[in-house]
C-alpha positions in Angstrom: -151.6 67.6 -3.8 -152.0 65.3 -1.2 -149.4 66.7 0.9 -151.4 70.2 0.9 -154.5 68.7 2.1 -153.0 67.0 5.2 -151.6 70.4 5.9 -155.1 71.9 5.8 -156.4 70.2 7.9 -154.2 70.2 10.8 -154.0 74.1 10.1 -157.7 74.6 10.1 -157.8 72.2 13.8 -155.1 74.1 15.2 -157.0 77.5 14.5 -160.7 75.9 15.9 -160.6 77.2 19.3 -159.7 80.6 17.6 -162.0 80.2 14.8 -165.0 79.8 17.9 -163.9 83.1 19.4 -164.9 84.7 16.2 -167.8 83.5 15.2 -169.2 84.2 18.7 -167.8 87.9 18.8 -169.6 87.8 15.6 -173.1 86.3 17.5 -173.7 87.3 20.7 -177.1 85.5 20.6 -175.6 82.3 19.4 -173.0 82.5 22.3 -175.3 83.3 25.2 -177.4 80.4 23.8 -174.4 78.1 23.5 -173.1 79.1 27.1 -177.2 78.1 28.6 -177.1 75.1 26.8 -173.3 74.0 28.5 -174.6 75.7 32.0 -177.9 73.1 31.8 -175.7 70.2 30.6 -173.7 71.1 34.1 -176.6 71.2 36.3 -177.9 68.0 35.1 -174.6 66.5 35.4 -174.0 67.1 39.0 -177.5 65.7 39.7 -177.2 62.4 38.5 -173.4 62.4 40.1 -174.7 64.1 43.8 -173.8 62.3 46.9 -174.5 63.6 50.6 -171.4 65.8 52.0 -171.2 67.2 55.7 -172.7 70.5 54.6 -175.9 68.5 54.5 -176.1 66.7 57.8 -177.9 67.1 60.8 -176.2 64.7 62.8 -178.6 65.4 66.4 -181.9 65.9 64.0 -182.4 69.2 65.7 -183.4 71.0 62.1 -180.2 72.5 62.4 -178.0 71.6 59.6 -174.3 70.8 60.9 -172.6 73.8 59.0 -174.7 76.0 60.9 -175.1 74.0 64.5 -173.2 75.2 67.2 -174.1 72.1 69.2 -174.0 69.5 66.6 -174.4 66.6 69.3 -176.8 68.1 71.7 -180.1 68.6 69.6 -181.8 65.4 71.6 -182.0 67.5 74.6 -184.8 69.1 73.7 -185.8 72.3 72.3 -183.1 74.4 70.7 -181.9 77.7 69.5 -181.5 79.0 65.6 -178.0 78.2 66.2 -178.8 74.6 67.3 -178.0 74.3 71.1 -180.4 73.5 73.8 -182.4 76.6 75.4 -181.2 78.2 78.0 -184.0 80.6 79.5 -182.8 81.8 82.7 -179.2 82.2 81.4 -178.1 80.1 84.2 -175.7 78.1 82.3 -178.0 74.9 82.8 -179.9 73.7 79.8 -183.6 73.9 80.1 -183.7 70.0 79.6 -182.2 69.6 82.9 -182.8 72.6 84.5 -185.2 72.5 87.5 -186.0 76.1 87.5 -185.9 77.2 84.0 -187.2 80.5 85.4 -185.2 81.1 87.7 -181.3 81.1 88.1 -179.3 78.6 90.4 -176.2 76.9 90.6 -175.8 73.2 89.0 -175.8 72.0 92.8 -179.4 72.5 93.1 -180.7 71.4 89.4 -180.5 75.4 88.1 -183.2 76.5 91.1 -182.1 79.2 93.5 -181.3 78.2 97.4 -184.0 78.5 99.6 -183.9 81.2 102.4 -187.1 80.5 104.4 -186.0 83.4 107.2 -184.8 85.7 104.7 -182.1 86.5 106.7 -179.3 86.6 103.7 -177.9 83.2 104.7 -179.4 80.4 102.6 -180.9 77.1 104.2 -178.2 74.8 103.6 -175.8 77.1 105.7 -178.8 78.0 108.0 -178.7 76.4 111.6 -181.7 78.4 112.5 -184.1 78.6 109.6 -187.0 80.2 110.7 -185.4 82.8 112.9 -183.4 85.6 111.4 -179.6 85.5 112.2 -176.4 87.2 110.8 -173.7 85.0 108.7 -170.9 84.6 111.3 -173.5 83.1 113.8 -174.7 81.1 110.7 -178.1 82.4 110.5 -178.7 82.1 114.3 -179.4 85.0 116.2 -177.9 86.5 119.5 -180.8 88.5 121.6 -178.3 89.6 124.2 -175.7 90.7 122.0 -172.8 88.8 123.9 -171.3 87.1 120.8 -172.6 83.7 121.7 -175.5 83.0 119.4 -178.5 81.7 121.4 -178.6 78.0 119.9 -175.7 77.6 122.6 -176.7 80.1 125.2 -178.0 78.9 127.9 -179.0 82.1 129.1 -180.1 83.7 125.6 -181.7 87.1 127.1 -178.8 87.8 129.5 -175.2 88.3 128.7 -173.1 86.0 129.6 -169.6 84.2 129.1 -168.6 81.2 127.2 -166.8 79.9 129.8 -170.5 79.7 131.3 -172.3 79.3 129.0 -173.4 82.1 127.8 -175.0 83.1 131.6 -173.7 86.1 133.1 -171.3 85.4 136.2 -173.2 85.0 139.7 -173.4 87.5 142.1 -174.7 86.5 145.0 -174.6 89.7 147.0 -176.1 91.7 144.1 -173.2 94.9 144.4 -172.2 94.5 140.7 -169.1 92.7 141.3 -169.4 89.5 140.0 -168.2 86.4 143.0 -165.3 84.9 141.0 -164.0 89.0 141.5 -165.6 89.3 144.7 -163.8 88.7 147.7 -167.0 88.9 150.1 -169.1 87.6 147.4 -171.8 87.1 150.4 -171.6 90.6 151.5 -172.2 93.7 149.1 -169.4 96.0 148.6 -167.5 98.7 146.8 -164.9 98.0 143.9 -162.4 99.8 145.4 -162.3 96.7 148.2 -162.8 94.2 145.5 -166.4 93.8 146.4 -166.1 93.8 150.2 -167.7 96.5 152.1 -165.5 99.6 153.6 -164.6 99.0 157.4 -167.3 100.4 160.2 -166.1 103.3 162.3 -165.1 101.6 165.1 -163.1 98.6 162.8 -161.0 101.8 161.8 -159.8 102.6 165.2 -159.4 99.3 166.3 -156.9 99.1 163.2 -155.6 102.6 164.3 -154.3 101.0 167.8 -153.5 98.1 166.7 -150.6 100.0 164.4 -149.6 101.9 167.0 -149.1 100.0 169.9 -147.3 97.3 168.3 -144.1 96.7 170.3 -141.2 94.7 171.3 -138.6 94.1 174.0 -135.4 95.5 173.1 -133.5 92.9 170.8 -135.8 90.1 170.6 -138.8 88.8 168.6 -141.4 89.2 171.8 -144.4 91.7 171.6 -145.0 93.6 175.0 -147.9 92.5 176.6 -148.7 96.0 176.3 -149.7 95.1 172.6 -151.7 92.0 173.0 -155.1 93.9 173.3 -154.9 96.0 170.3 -153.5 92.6 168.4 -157.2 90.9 169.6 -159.0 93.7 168.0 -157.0 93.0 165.1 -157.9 89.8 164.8 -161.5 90.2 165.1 -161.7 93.0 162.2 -160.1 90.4 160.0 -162.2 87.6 161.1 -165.9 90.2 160.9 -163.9 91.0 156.7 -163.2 88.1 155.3 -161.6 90.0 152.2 -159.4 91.5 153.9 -155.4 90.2 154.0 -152.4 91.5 155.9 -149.0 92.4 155.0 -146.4 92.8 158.1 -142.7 94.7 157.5 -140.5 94.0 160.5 -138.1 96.5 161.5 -135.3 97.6 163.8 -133.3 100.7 165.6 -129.4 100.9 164.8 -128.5 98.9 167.8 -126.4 96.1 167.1 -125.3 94.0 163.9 -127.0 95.2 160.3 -127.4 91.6 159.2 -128.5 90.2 162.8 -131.0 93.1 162.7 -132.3 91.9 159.7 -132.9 88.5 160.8 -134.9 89.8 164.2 -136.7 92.4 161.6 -138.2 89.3 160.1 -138.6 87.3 163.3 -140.8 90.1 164.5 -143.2 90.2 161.5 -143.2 86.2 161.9 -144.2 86.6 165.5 -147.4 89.0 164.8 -148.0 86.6 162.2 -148.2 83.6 164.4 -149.9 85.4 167.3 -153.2 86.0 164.5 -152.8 82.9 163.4 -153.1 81.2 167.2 -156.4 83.0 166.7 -158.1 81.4 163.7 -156.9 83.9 160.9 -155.4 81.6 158.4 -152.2 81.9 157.2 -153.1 82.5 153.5 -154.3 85.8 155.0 -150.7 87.4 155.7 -147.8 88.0 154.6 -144.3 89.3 156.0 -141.2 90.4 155.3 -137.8 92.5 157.3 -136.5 95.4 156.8 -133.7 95.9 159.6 -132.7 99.1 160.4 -132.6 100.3 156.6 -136.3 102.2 157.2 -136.5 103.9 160.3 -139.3 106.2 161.1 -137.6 108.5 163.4 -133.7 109.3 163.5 -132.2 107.0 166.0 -130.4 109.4 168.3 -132.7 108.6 171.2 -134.1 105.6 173.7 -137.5 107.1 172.8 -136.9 107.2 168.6 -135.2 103.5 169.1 -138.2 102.4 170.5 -140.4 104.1 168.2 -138.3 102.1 165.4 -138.7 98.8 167.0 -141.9 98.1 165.3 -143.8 96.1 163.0 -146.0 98.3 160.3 -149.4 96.7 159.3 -150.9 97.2 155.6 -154.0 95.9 154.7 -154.8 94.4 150.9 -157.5 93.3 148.6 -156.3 91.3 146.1 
């Protein structure tokens, strides 16, 4: 008997949890009662356990709980968004706490406010030599009046154009014909381009120049002008000296008689001598220049005492250069 009651009971403990189930399916109420009554048991539990977990911080004490604060360090800045971070009201990427301009966007550089640009010429202050006079970027913010690509702060001549190499000042021109005197060559007399500033030769300068080309002769086989010549030579000179522009280039040359290469040598010795002669009569020696020719450059055949002589000359050119 004994035996059977043991066996009861551990029959009737096994088949509690089970026996539970179906009295509840059998009581709905009773079950919806008994699952309030474990719910409030729960709540009551957890109170007196609670302790204070990250979900419940506000680490900057911004009002923003730290599950929700994007800026969870930042909340003593000052005012902040829902999402915790300082304001930003000019969306300038500087917080309004240390933003100068809160209104108004600018770089970090200036405290959040814009650059100043007191001409309004596009090129802010800071880069702005000039700035209360308008100027473009590349002169930085200087202006150029005369358009000559040197900005006025280092023109000396600001309403003229000029050159760097003076200064911005145009180039002088003392004889006021256009041509500037480092080109000129009479800078003290006006002239025409064509002469390099020097004025075109008088009527009577031109024939002088005509005789002097033609009557330019020399004894036969040596470097000695006929006397013949010396006249039209004087006229010469005195054109040159009255055109200070003005220079002279001499080509010797020769008939056919006697040796090529000795030819040659009095070709030159002949353009020498007309050289020297003007020279013996103040026109400087920078003035001329010379050179032979032989008898490779006759001007008329040589089958005659009157061609030969005709190709015993000495051909005059004048320059501007």
């Amino acid at each position: 008997m004994k035996n059977k009651v043991v066996l009861f009971v551990v029959l009737l403990t096994l088949s509690g949890g089970f026996l539970t189930n179906f009295l509840q399916a059998q009581n709905p109420k009773r079950t919806a009662k008994l699952r309030s009554d474990d719910r409030k048991r729960a709540r009551q539990a957890s109170s007196q356990k609670h302790e204070f977990t990250p979900h419940d911080k506000d680490t900057d004490a911004d009002g923003v709980l730290d599950i929700n604060d994007k800026c969870p360090f930042m909340g003593e800045r000052g005012k902040v968004t829902p999402f915790g971070c300082p304001e930003d009201k000019d969306l300038d990427g500087i917080f309004d706490s240390e933003d100068a301009c809160i209104d108004k966007q600018g770089p970090k550089e200036n405290h959040g406010c814009p650059w100043a640009d007191t001409d309004e010429d596009g090129v802010y202050d800071k880069d702005d030599e000039c700035i209360t006079v308008k100027g473009p970027p590349e002169f930085h913010g200087c202006p150029d009046q005369d358009s000559d690509g040197i900005p006025d702060l280092l023109d000396n001549c600001p309403k003229e154009k000029g050159t760097w190499a003076l200064k911005g000042c145009p180039p002088q021109d003392s004889d006021k014909d256009g041509i500037p005197d480092v080109d000129d060559l009479c800078p003290l007399t006006a002239g025409i381009a064509e002469l390099r500033g020097c004025p075109p030769l008088k009527p009577e300068e031109k024939e002088a120049l005509k005789r002097a080309f033609d009557n330019l002769l020399f004894e036969t086989g040596k470097d000695v002008i006929i006397e013949s010549s010396y006249s039209s030579l004087n006229d010469l000179a005195k054109v040159m000296m009255n055109n200070p522009g003005m220079k002279l280039h001499l080509e010797g040359h020769t008939d056919d008689v006697g040796d090529i290469e000795a030819n040659m040598i009095l070709s030159r010795k002949r353009a020498g001598a007309v050289e020297k002669y003007l020279e013996d009569r103040s026109i400087s020696y920078t003035r001329i220049t010379s050179e032979g020719f032989g008898q490779t450059r006759p001007k008329m055949p040589n089958n005659s005492d009157g061609n030969r002589k005709i190709n015993r000359r000495v051909e005059m050119m004048l320059k501007y250069e």
